[in-house]
C-alpha positions in Angstrom: -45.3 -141.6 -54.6 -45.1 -139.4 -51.3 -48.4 -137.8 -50.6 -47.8 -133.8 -50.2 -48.0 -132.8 -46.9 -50.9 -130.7 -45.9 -49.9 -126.7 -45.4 -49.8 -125.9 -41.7 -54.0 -124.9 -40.8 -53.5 -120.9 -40.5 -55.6 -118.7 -38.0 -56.4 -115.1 -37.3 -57.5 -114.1 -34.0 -58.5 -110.6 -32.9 -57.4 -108.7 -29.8 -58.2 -105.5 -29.3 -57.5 -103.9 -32.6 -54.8 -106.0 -33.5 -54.8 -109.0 -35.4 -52.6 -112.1 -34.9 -52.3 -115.3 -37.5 -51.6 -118.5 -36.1 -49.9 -121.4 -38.1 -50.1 -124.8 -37.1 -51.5 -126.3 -33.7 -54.5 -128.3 -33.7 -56.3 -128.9 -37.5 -58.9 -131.4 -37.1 -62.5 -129.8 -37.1 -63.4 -133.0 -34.9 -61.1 -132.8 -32.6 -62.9 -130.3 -30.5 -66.5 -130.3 -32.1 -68.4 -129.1 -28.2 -66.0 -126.0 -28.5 -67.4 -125.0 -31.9 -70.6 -125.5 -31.1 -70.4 -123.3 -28.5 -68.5 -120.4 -30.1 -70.6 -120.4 -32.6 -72.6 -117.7 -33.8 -76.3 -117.7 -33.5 -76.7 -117.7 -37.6 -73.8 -119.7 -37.8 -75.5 -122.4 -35.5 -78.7 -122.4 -36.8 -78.1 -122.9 -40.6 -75.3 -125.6 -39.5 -78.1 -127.3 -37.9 -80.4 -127.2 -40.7 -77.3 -128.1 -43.4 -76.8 -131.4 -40.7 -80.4 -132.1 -41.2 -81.2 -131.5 -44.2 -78.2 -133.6 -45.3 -79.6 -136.8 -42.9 -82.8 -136.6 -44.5 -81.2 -136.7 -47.8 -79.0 -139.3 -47.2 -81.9 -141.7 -45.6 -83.9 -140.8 -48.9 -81.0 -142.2 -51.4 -81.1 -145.6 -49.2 -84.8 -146.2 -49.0 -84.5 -145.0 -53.3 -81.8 -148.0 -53.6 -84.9 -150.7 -53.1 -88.3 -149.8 -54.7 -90.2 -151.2 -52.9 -89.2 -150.0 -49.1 -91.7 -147.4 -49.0 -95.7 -148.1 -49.3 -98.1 -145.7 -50.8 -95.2 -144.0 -52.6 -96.7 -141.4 -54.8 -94.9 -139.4 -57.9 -92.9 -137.8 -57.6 -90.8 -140.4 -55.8 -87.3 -139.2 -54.1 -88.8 -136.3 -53.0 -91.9 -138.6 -51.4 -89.2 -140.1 -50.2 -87.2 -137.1 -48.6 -90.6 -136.3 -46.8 -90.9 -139.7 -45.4 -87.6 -139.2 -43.9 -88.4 -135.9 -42.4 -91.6 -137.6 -40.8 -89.5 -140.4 -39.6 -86.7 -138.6 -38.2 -89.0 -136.0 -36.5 -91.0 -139.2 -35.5 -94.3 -137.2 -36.7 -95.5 -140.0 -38.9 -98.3 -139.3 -40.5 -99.2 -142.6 -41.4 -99.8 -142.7 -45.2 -96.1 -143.9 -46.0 -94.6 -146.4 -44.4 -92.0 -149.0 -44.4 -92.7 -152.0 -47.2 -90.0 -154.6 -47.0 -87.1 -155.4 -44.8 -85.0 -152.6 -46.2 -86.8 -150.0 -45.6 -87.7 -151.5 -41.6 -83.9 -151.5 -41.4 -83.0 -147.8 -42.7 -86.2 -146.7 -40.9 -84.8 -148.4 -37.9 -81.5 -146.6 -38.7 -83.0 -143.3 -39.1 -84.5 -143.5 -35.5 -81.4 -144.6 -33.7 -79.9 -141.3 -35.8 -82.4 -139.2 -34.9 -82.2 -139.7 -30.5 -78.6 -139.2 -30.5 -78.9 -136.1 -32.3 -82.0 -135.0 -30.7 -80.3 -135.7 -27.6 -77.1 -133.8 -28.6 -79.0 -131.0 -30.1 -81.0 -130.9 -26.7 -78.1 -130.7 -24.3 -76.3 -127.9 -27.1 -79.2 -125.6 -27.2 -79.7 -125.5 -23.3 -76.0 -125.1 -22.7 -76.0 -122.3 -25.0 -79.0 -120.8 -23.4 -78.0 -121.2 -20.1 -74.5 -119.9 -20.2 -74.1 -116.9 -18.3 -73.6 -113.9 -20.3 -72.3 -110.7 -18.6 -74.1 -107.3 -20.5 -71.6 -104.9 -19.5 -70.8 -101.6 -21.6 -67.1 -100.6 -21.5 -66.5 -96.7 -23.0 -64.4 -96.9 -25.8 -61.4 -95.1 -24.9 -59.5 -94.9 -21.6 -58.3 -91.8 -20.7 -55.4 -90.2 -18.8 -56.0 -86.9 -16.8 -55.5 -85.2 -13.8 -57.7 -86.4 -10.8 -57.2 -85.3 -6.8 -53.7 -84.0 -7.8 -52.3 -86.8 -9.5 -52.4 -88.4 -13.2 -55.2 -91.0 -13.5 -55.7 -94.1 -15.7 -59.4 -94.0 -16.0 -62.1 -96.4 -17.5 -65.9 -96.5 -17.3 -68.3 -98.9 -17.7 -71.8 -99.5 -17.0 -74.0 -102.4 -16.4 -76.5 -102.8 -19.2 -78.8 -104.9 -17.7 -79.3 -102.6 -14.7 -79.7 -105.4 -12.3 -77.6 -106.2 -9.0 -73.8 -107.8 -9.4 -72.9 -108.6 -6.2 -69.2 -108.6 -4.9 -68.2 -106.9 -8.6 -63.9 -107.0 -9.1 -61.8 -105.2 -11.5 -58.5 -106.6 -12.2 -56.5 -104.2 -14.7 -53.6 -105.9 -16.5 -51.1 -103.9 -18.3 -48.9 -105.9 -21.7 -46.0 -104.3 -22.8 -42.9 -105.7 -25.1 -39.7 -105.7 -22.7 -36.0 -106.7 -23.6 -34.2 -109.1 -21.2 -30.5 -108.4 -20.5 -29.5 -111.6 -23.0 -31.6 -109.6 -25.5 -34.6 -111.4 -25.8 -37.9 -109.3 -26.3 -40.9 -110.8 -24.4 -44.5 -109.8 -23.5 -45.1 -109.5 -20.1 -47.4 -108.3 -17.5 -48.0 -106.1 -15.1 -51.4 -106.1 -13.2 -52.2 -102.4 -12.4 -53.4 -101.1 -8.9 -56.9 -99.7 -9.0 -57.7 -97.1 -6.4 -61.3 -99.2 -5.5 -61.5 -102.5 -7.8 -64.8 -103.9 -5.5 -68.0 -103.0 -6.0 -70.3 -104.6 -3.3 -73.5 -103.6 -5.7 -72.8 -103.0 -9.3 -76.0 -101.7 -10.8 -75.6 -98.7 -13.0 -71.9 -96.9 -14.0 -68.9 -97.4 -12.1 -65.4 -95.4 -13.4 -62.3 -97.0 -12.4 -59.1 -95.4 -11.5 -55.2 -95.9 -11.8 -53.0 -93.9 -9.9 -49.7 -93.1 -12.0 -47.3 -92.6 -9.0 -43.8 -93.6 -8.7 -45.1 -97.1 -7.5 -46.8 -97.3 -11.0 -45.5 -98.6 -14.1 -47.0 -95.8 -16.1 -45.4 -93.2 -13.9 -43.4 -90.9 -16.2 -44.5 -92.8 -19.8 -45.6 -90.6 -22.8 -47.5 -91.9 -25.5 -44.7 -92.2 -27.7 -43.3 -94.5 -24.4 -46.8 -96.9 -24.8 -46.6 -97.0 -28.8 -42.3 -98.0 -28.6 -43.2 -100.8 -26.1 -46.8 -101.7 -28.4 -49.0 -101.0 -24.4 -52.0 -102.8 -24.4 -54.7 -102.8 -21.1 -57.0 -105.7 -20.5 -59.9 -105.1 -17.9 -61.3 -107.9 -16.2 -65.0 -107.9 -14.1 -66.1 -111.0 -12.2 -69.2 -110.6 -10.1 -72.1 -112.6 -9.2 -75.4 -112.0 -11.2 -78.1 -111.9 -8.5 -81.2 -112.4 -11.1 -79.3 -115.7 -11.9 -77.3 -116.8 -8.7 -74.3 -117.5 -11.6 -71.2 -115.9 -11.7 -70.4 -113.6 -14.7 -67.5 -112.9 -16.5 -66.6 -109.9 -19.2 -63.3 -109.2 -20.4 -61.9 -105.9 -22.5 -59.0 -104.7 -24.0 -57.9 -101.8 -25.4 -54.6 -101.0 -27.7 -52.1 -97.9 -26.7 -53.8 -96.1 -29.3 -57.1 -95.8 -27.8 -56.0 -94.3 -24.7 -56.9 -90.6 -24.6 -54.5 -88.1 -23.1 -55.7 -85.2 -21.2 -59.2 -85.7 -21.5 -62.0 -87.1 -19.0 -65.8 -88.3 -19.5 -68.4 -86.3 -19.9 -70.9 -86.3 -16.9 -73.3 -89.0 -17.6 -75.4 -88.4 -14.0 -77.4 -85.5 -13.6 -79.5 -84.3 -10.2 -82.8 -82.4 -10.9 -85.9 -81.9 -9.3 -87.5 -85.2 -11.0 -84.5 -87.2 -9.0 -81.2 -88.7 -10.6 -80.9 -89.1 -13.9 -77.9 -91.9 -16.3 -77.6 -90.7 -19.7 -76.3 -93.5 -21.7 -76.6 -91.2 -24.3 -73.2 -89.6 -23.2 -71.5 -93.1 -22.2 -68.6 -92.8 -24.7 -68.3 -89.0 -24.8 -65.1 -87.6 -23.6 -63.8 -84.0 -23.7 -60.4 -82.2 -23.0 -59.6 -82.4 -19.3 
């Protein structure tokens, strides 16, 4: 008999607000194992790291339990005596009141150290990649919004650097996707990257607002927001920089669906000037109110 081919590996992945299944491509969990690892979330890591050692140590128990006589000074009860010698072998504590009786038990101890560097080792290199990946803290409000700005429509988003340290040589890139026909009648997503009025920043430290001009050279220019829902608009805002503290570059990404774009309105003033100096209320960060 046939063997019943294996339904197509389905997968969801998140953009925006939007979500987007996947059928097919690659299925094999092995296949890209460093990738995983990486993505992973911190709980997710840690309890798949103590599942993967937990399951070694119970593994090495049931082969030193197949012989007897493999373990010395083995008191009652016995597998789990056993499960705590093969915690105190593979950590390489041993504490010296167990310990290996016959040949078998030299060999799986043998076995259980050879296990043990290569995962120490991988576990090693794992836990200082993920450490030592830079990570980019930057807030980005939750809407953009649309309203008038030095006598002319504005695309406007603002962010804020959370960690309140120096990014040197900070760039924006603004990239707009939008559904578009062809003349043969094929619909396609395409983009369009999106002039900013200033997209450097030669010291990013606290807020910076950014700004699209919607002129006649824009794409934008003339569009309502029944226009961005009929084409299904959606904005993604790039920031590279360099993070001084670290000497790494950094990275962030955001993207934001034609329904979170807020028409007539602007942010609410998030810097204030008193006689104690300048003052940035994150408080305010998201606030917007009618333009």
């Amino acid at each position: 008999m046939r063997k019943k081919p294996r339904p197509p590996r389905s997968r969801t992945i998140r953009i925006s607000n939007r979500e987007i299944r996947t059928v097919g491509g690659e299925t094999a969990f092995w296949s890209d194992l460093y990738h995983r690892a990486m993505t992973a979330g911190p709980r997710s890591f840690v309890l798949a790291v103590l599942a993967v050692f937990l399951a070694n140590n119970l593994l090495f128990a049931c082969l030193y339990a197949l012989d007897p006589a493999s373990v010395n000074r083995l008191e009652e009860p016995h597998f789990l005596n056993l499960f705590f010698f093969a915690v105190e072998a593979f950590t390489t504590v041993g504490f010296g009141e167990m310990h290996p009786g016959d040949t078998w038990g030299h060999v799986v101890y043998s076995l259980e150290g050879f296990v043990s560097l290569v995962q120490t080792a991988a576990l090693t290199g794992l836990i200082f990649a993920r450490f030592s990946r830079p990570r980019a803290r930057i807030l980005f409000a939750d809407h953009p919004v649309i309203s008038e700005f030095g006598g002319a429509p504005h695309l406007m988003f603002r962010l804020a650097n959370a960690r309140q340290n120096f990014i040197s040589d900070a760039t924006a890139q603004l990239w707009l996707l939008r559904d578009e026909v062809t003349p043969e009648g094929h619909r396609m997503r395409r983009f369009h990257e999106l002039q900013l009025s200033r997209q450097q920043n030669p010291t990013f430290v606290l807020s910076w607002t950014l700004f699209h001009a919607i002129t006649k050279a824009s794409p934008l220019h003339g569009m309502t927001a029944e226009d961005f829902a009929a084409d299904d608009f959606q904005f993604i805002l790039t920031i590279k920089g360099v993070d001084d503290t670290s000497a790494q570059d950094m990275r962030a990404r955001k993207s934001y669906s034609h329904e979170q774009v807020l028409w007539g309105h602007a942010y609410e003033d998030i810097i204030f000037v008193g006689e104690d100096g300048v003052t940035l209320d994150y408080r305010k960060f998201h606030h917007t109110k009618p333009a």
